[in-house]
mmCIF file as Biopython writes it, N, C-alpha, C and O atoms, coordinates in Angstrom:
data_model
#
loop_
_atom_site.group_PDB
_atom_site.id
_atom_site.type_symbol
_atom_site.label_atom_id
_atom_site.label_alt_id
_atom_site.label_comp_id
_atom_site.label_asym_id
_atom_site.label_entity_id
_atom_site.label_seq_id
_atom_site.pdbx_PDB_ins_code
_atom_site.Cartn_x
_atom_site.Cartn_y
_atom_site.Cartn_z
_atom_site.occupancy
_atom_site.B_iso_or_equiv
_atom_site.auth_seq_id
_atom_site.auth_asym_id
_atom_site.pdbx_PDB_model_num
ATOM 1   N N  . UNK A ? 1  ? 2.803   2.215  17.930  1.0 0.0 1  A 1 
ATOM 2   C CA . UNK A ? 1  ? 1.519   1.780  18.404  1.0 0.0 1  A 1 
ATOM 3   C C  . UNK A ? 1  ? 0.380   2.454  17.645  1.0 0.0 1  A 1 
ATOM 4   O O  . UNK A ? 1  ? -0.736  2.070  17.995  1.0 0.0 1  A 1 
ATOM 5   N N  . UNK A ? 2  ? 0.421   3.478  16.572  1.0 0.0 2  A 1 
ATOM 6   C CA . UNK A ? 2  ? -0.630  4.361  16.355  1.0 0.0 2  A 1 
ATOM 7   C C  . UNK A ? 2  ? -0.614  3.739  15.051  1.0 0.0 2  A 1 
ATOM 8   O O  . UNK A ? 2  ? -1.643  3.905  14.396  1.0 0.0 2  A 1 
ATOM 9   N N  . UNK A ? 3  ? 0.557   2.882  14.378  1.0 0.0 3  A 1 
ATOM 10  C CA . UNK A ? 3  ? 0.101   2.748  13.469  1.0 0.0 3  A 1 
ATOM 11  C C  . UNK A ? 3  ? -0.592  0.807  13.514  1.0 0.0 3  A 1 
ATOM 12  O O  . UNK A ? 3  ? -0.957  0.125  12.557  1.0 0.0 3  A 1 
ATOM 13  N N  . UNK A ? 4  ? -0.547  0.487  14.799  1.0 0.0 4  A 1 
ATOM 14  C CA . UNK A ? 4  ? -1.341  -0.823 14.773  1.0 0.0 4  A 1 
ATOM 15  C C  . UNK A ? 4  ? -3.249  0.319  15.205  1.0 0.0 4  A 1 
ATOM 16  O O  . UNK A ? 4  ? -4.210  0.034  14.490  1.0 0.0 4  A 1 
ATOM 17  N N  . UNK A ? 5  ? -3.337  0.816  15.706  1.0 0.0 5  A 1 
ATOM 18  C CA . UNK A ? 5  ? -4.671  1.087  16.091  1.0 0.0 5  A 1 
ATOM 19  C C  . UNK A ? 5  ? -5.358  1.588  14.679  1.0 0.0 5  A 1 
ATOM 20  O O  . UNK A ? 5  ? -6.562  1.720  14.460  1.0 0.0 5  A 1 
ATOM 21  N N  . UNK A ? 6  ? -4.288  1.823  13.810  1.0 0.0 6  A 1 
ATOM 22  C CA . UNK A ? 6  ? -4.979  2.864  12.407  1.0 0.0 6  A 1 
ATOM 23  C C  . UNK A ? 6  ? -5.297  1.595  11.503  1.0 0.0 6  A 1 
ATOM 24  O O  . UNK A ? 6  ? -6.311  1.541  10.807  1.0 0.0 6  A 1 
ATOM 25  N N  . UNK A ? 7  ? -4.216  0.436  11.577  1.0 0.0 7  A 1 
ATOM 26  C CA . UNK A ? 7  ? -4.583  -0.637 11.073  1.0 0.0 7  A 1 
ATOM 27  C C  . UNK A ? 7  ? -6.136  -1.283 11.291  1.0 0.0 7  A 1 
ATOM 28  O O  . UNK A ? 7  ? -7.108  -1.563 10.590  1.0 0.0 7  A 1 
ATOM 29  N N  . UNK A ? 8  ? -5.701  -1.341 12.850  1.0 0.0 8  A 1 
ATOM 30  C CA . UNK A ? 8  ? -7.360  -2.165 13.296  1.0 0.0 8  A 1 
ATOM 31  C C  . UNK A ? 8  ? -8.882  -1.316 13.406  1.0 0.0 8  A 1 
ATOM 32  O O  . UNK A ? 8  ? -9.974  -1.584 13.907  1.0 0.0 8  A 1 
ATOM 33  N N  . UNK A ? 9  ? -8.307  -0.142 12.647  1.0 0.0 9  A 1 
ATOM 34  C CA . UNK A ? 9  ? -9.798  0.739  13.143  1.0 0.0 9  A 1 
ATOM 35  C C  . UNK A ? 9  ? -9.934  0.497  11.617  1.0 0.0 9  A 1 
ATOM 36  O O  . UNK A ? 9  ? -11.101 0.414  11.234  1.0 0.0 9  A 1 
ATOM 37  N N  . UNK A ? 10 ? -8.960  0.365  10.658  1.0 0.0 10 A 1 
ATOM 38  C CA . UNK A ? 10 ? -9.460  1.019  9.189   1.0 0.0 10 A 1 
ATOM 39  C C  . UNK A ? 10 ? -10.088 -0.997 8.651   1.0 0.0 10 A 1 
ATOM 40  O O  . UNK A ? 10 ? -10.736 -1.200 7.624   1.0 0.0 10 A 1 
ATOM 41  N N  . UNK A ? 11 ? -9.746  -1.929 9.454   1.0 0.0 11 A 1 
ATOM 42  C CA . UNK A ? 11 ? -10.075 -3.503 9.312   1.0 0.0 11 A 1 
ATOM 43  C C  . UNK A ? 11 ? -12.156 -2.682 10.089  1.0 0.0 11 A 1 
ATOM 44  O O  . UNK A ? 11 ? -13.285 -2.565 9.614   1.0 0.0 11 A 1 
ATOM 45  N N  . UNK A ? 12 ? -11.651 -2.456 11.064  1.0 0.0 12 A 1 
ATOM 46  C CA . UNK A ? 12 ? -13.214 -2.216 11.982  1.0 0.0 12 A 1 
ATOM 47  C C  . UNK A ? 12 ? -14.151 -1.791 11.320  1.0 0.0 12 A 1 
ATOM 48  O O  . UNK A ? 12 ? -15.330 -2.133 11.407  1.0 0.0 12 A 1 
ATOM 49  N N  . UNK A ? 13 ? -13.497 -0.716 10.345  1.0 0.0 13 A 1 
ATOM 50  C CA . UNK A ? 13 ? -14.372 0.321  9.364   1.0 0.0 13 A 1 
ATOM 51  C C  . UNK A ? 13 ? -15.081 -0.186 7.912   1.0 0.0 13 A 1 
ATOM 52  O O  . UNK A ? 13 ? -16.131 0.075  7.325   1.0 0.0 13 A 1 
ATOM 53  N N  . UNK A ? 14 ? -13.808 -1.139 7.645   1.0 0.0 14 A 1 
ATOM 54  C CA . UNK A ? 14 ? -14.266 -2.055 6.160   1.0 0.0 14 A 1 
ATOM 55  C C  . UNK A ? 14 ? -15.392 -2.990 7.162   1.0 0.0 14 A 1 
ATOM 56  O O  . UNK A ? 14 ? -16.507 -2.775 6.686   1.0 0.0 14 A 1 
ATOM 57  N N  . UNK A ? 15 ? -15.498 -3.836 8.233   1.0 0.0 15 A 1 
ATOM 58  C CA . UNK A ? 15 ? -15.918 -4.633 8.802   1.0 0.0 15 A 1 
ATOM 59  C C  . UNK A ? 15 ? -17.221 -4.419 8.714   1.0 0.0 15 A 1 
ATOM 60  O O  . UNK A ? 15 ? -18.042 -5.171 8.188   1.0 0.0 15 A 1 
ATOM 61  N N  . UNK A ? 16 ? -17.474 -3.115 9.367   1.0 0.0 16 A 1 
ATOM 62  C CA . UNK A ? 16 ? -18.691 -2.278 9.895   1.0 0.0 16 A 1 
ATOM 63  C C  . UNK A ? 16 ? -19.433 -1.901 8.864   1.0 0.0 16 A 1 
ATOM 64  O O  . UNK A ? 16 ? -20.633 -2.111 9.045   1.0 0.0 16 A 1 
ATOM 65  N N  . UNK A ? 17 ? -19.123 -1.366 7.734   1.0 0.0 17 A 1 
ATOM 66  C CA . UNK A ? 17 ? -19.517 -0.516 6.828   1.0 0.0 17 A 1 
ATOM 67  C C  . UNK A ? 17 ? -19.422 -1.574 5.402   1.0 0.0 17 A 1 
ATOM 68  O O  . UNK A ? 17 ? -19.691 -1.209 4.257   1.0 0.0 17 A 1 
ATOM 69  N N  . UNK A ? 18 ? -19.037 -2.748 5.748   1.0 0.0 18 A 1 
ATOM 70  C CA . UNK A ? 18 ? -18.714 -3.780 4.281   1.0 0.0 18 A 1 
ATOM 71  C C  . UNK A ? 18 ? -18.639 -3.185 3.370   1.0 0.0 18 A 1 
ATOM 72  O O  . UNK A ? 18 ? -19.644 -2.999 2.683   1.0 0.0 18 A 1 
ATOM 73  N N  . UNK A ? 19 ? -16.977 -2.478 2.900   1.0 0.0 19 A 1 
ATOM 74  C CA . UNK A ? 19 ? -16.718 -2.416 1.915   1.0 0.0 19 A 1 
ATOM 75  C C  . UNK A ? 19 ? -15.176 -3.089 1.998   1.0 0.0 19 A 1 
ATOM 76  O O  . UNK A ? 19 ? -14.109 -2.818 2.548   1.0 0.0 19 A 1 
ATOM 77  N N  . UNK A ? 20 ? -15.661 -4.021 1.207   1.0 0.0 20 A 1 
ATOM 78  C CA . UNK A ? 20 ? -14.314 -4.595 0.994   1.0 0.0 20 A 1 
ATOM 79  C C  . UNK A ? 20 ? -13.481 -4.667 0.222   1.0 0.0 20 A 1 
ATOM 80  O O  . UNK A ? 20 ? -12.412 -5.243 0.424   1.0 0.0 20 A 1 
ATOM 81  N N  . UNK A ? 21 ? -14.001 -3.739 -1.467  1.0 0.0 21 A 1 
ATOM 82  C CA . UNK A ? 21 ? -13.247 -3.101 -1.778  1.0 0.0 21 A 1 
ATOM 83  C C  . UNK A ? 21 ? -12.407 -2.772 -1.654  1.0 0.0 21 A 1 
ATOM 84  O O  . UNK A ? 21 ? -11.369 -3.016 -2.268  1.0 0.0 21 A 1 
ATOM 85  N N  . UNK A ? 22 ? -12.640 -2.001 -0.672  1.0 0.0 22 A 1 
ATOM 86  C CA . UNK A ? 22 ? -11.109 -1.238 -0.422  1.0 0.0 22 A 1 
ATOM 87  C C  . UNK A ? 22 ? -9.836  -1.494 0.042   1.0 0.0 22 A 1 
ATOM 88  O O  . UNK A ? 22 ? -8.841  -0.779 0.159   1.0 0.0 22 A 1 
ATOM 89  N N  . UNK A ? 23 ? -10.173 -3.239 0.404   1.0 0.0 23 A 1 
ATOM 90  C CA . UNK A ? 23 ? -8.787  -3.789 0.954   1.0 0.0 23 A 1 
ATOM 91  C C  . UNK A ? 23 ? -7.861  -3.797 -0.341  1.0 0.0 23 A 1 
ATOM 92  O O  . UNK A ? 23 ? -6.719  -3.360 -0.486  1.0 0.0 23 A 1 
ATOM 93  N N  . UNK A ? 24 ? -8.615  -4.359 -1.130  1.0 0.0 24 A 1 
ATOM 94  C CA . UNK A ? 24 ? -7.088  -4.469 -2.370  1.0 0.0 24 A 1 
ATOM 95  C C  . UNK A ? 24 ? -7.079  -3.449 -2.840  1.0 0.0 24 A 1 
ATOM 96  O O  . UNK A ? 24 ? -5.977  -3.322 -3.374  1.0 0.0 24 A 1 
ATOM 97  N N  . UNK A ? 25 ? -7.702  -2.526 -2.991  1.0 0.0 25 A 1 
ATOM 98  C CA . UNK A ? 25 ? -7.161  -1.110 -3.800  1.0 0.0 25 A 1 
ATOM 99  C C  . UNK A ? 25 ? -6.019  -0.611 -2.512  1.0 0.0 25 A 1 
ATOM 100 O O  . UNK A ? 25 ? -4.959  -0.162 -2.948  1.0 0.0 25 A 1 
ATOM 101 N N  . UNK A ? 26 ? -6.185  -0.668 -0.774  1.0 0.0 26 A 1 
ATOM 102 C CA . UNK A ? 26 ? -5.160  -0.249 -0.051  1.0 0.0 26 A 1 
ATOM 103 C C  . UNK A ? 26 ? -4.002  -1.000 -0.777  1.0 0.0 26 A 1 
ATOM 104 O O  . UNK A ? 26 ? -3.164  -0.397 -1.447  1.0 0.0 26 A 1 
ATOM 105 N N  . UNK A ? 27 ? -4.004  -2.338 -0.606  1.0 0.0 27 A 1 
ATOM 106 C CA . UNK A ? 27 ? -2.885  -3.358 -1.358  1.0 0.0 27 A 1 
ATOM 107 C C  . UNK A ? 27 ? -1.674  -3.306 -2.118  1.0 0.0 27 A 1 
ATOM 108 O O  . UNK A ? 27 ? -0.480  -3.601 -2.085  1.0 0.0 27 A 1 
ATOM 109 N N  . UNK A ? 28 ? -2.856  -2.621 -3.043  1.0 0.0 28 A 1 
ATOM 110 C CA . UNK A ? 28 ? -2.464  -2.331 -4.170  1.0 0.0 28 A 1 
ATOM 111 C C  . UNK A ? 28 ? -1.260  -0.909 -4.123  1.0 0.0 28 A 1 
ATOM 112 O O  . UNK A ? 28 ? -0.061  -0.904 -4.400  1.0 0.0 28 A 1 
ATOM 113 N N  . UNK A ? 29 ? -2.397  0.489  -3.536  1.0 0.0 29 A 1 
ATOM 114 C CA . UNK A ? 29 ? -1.449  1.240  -3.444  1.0 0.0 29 A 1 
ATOM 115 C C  . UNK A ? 29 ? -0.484  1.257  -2.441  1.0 0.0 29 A 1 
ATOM 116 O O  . UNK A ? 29 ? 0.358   2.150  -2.533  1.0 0.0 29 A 1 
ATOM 117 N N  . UNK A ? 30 ? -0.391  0.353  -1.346  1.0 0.0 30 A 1 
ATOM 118 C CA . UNK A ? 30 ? 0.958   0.058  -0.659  1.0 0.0 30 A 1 
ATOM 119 C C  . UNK A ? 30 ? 2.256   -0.268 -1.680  1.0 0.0 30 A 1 
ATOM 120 O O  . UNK A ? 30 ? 3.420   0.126  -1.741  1.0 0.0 30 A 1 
ATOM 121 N N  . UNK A ? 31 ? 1.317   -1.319 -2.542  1.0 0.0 31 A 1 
ATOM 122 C CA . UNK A ? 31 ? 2.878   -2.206 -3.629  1.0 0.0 31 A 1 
ATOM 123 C C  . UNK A ? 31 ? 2.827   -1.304 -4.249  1.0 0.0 31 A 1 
ATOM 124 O O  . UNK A ? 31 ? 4.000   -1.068 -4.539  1.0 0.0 31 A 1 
ATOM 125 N N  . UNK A ? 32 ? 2.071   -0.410 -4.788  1.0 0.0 32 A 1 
ATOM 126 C CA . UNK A ? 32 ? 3.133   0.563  -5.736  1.0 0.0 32 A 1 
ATOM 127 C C  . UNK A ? 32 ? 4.149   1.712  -5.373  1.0 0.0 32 A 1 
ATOM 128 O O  . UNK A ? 32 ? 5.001   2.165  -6.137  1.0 0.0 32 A 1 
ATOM 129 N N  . UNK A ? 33 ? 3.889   2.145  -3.942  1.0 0.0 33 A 1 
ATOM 130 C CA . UNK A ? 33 ? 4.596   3.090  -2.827  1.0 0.0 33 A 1 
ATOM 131 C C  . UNK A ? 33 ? 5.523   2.020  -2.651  1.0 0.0 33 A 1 
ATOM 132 O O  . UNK A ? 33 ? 6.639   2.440  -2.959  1.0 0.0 33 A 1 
ATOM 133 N N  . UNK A ? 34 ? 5.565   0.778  -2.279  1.0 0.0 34 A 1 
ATOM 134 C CA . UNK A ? 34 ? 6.836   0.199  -1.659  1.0 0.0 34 A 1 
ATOM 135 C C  . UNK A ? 34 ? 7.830   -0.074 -3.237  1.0 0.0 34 A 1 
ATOM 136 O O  . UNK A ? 34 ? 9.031   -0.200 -3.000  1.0 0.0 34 A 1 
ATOM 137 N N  . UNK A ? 35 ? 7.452   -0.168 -4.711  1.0 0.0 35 A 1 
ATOM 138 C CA . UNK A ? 35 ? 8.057   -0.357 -5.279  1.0 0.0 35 A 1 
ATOM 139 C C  . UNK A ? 35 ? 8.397   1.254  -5.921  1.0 0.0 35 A 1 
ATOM 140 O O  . UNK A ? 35 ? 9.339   1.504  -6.673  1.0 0.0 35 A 1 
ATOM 141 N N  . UNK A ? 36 ? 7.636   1.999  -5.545  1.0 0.0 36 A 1 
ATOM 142 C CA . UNK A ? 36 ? 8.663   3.582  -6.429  1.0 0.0 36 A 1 
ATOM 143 C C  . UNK A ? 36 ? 9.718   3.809  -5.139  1.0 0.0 36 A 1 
ATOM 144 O O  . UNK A ? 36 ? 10.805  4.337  -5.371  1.0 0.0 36 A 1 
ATOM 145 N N  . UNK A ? 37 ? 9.305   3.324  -3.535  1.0 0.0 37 A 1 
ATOM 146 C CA . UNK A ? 37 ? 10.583  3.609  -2.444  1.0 0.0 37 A 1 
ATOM 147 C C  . UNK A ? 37 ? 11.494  2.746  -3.104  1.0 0.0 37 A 1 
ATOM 148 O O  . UNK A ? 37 ? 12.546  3.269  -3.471  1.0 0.0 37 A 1 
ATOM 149 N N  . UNK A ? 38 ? 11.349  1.709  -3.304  1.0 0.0 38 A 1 
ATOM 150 C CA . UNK A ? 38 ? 12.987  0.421  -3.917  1.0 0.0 38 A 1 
ATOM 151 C C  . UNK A ? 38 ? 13.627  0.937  -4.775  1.0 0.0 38 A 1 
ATOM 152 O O  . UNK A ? 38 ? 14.847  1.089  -4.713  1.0 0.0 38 A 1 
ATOM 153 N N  . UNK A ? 39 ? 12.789  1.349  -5.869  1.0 0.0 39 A 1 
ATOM 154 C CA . UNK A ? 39 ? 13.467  2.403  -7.305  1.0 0.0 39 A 1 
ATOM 155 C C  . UNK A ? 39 ? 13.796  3.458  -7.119  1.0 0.0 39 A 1 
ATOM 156 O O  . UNK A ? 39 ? 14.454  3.800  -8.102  1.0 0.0 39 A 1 
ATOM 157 N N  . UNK A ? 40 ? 13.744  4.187  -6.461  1.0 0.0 40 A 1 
ATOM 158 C CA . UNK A ? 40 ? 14.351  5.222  -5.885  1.0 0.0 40 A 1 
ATOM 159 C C  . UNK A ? 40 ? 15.596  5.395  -5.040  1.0 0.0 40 A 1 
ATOM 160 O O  . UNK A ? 40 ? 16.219  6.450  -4.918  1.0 0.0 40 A 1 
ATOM 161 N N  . UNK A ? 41 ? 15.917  4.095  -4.403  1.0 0.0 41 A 1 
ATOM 162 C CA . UNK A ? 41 ? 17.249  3.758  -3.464  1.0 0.0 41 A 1 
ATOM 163 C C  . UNK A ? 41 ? 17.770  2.667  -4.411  1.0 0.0 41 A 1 
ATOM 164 O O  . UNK A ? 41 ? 18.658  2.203  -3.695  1.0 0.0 41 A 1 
ATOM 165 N N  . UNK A ? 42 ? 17.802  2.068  -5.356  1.0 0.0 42 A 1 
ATOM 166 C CA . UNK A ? 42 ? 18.620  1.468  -5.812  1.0 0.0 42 A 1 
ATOM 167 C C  . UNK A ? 42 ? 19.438  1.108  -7.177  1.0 0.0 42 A 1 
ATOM 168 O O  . UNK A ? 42 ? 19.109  1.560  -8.274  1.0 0.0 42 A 1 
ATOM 169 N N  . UNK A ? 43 ? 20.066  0.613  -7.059  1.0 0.0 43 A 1 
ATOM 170 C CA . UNK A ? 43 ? 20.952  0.397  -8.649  1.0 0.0 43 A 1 
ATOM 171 C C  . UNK A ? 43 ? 19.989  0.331  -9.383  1.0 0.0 43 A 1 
ATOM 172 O O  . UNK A ? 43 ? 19.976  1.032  -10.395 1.0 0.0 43 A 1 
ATOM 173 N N  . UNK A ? 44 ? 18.617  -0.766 -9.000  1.0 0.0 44 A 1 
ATOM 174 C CA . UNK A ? 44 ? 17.690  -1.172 -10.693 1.0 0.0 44 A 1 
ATOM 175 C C  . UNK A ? 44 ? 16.855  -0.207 -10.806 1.0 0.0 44 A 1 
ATOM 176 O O  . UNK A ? 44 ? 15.776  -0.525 -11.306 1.0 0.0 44 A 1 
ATOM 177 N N  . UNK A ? 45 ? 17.013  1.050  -10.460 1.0 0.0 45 A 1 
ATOM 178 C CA . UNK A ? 45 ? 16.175  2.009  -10.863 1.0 0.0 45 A 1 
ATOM 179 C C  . UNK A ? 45 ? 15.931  2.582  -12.127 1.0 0.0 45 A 1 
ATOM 180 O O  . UNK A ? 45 ? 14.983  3.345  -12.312 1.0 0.0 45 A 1 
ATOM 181 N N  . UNK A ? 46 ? 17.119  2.102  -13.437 1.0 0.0 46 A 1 
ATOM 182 C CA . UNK A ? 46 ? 16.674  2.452  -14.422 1.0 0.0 46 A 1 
ATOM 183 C C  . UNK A ? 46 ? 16.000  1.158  -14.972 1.0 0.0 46 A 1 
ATOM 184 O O  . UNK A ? 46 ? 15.697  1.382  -16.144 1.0 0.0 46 A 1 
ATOM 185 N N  . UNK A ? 47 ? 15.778  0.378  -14.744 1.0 0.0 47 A 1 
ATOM 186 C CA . UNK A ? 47 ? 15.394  -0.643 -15.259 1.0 0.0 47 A 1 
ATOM 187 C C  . UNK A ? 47 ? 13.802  -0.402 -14.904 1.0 0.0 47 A 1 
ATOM 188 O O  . UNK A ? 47 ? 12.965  -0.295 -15.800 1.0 0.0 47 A 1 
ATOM 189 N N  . UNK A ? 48 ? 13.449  -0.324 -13.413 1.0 0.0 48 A 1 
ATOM 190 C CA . UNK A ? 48 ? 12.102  -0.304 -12.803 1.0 0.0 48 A 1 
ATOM 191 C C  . UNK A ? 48 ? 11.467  0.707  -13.854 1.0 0.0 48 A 1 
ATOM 192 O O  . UNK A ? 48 ? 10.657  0.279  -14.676 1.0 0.0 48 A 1 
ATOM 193 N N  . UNK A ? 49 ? 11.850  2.112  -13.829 1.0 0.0 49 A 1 
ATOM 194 C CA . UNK A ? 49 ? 11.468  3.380  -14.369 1.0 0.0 49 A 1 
ATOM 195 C C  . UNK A ? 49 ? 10.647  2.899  -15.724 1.0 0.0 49 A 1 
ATOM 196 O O  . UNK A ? 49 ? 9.436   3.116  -15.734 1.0 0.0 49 A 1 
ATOM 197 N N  . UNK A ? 50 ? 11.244  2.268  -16.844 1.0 0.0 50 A 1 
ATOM 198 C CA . UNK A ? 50 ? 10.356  1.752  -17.517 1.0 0.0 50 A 1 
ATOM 199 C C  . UNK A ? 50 ? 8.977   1.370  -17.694 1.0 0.0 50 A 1 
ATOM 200 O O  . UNK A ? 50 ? 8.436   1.511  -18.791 1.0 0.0 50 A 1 
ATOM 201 N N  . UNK A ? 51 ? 8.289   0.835  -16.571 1.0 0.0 51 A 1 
ATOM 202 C CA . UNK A ? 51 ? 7.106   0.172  -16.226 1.0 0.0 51 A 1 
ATOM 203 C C  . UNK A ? 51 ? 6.008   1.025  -15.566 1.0 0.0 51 A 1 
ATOM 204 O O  . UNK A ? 51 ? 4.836   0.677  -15.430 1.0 0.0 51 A 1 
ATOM 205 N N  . UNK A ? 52 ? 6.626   2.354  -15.121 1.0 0.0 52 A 1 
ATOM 206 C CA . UNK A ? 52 ? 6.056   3.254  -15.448 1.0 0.0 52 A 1 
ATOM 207 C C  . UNK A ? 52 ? 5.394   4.264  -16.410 1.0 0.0 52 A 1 
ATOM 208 O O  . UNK A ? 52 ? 4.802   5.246  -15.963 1.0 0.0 52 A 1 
#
């Protein structure tokens, strides 16, 4: 539950304060955290490592 209220306060905060910026830079650094977690647990990890 704390992480839906952190969601809707940090939507409230871009809302309030219009920066909307910052939605795709969050975006962004989600997909690159969810793709070094995948490369890190799996077989194509030498492959990913490259693109770094």
């Amino acid at each position: 539950m704390a992480k839906q209220s952190l969601v809707k306060e940090f939507f409230l905060f871009v809302k309030q304060e219009k920066k909307w910026w910052l939605v795709p830079l969050i975006c962004v650094l989600l997909l690159v955290g969810a793709l070094l977690l995948f490369a890190s647990s799996s077989p194509l990890a030498p492959f990913i490592y490259p693109l770094f």
